[in-house]
N, C-alpha and C positions, 0 to 999 in steps of 0.2 A: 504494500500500500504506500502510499506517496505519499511524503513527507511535507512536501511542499507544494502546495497547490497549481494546477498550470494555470497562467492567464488564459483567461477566452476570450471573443469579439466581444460577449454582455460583460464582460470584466474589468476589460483593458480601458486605460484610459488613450488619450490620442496619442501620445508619442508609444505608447507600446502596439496598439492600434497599427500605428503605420510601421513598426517594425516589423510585427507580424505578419501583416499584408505583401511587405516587400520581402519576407522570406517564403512565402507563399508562390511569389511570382517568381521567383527563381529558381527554389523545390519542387512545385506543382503540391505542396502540402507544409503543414506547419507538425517540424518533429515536436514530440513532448518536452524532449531536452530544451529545445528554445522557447515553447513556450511557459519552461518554466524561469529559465535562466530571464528572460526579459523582465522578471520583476523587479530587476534592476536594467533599466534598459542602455545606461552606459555599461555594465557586464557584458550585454548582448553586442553592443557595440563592437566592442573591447574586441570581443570573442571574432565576430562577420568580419574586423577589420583585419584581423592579424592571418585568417583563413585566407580574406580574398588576396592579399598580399603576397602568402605565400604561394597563391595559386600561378603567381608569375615568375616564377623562380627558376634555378638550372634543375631541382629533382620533375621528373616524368608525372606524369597523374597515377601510373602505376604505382611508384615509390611513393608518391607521398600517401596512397590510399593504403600500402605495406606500411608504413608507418605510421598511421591512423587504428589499423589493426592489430599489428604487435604491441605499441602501446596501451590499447586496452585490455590485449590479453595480459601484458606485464599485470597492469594496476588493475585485474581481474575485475575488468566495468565490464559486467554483462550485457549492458546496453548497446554501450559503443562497438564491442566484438560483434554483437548481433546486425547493427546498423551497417557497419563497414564490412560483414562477412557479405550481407543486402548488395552493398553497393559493388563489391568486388566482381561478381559473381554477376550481374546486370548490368552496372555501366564500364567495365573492365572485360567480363566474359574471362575470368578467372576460375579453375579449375576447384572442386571440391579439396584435390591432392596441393594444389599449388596456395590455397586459404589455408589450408592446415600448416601446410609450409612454413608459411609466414608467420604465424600467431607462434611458431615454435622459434623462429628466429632466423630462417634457411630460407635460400633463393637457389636455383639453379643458376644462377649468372654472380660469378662469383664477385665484381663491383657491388651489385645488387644486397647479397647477402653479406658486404663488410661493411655496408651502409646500416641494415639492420642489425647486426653484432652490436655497432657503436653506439644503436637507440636501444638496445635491450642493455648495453653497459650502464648508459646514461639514468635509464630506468632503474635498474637495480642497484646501483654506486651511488644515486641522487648528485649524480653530475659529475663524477671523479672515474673519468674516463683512465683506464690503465693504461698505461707507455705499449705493452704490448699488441692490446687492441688496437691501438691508434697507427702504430707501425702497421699493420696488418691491413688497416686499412687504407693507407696511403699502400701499400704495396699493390693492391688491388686497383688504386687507381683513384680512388674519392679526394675530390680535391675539398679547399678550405671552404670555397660557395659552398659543397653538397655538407662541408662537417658543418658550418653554421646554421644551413637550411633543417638540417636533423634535430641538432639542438632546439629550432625554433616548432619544428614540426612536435617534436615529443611536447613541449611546452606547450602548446597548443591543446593537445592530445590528455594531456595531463588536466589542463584545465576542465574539461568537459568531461573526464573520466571520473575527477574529485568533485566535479559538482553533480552530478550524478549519484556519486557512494550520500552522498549528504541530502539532497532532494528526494531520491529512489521516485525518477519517472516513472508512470505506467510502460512496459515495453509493445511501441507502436512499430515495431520490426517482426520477422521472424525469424524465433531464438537461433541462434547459432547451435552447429553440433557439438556435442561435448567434445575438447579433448583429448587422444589420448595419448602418449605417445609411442611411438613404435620402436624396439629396440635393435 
C-alpha cells in the first residue's frame, strides 16, 4: 500500500496540473512514480531535468536504459526493475536472457558490461569506485564522458529508486521476473 499519496487531475493544483499533463504528452500516460514525486513539483523538476539532459549525452538509449535497470536491481526498487525490464523489452526489443543480463551486471559487448561493472561499483561502494575497476574499464574503452554520464545516470537512478522505497507507488508496470542466478 502506498505510503504517499499520488497527485491526481481533482488533486493537483496548476503547477503540478501542468507537470503532469506535460508528462503525459511525452509518456502517453502518467507513471505513479511521478505522480507521486510531483508533490513537490521542483523534485519532479529536478528529477525530468536531469533525465532529459542526460538523454543527450555520449551513452546509447541502450546503456543508459542498462543503467536505469541495474541500478534498480542494485537498490532492489521493484518498481523501477519492473518499469525499465517494460521499457527494455518494448522500446529496446531487449531479450528476456539479455534483461537478466543486465540486472546481474553483464553485457555481451564487453565496453558495454565495464560501463555496468563501474555503476554496480558505484552502487555498492556508494561512490568509491576501486582502482581496479576503473582500470578495467578504461581498458575496455569507456572514456571520462561515458564514467561521468554513469555516475550521473546511477544518481539519477538512485533518486527514483529511494523515492520509491519511501513512497511505495502502486506498481502500474508488469512485475519483472524474479531473479535468479545461474551458476
Amino acid at each position: 500500500m502506498p505510503r504517499i499519496a499520488t497527485v491526481t487531475p481533482e488533486t493537483a493544483d496548476t503547477e503540478q496540473r501542468d507537470l503532469l499533463d506535460a508528462t503525459r504528452r511525452q509518456l502517453g500516460r502518467v507513471p505513479n512514480l511521478y505522480a507521486t514525486l510531483v508533490h513537490s513539483p521542483a523534485a519532479l523538476r529536478g528529477y525530468l531535468a536531469l533525465r532529459d539532459s542526460l538523454s543527450d549525452g555520449v551513452l546509447t538509449p541502450r546503456q543508459r536504459e542498462q543503467l536505469a535497470l541495474l541500478t534498480a536491481q542494485e537498490n532492489d526498487c521493484d518498481y523501477c526493475v519492473a518499469a525499465h525490464t517494460m521499457r527494455g523489452e518494448r522500446l529496446l526489443k531487449m531479450t528476456p536472457e539479455e534483461l537478466r543480463e543486465t540486472r546481474l551486471g553483464r553485457d555481451a559487448d564487453p565496453h558495454t558490461a565495464a560501463i555496468l561493472r563501474v555503476a554496480a561499483e558505484l552502487v555498492e561502494q556508494r561512490g568509491r569506485v576501486d582502482d581496479a575497476v576503473l582500470t578495467q574499464a578504461r581498458a575496455a574503452g569507456v572514456t571520462d564522458a561515458e564514467l561521468a554520464e554513469t555516475v550521473a545516470h546511477v544518481a539519477l537512478n538512485t533518486l527514483s529508486n529511494h523515492f520509491n522505497h519511501l513512497a511505495r507507488p502502486d506498481l502500474d508496470f508488469p512485475a519483472a521476473p524474479a531473479l535468479k542466478e545461474s551458476h
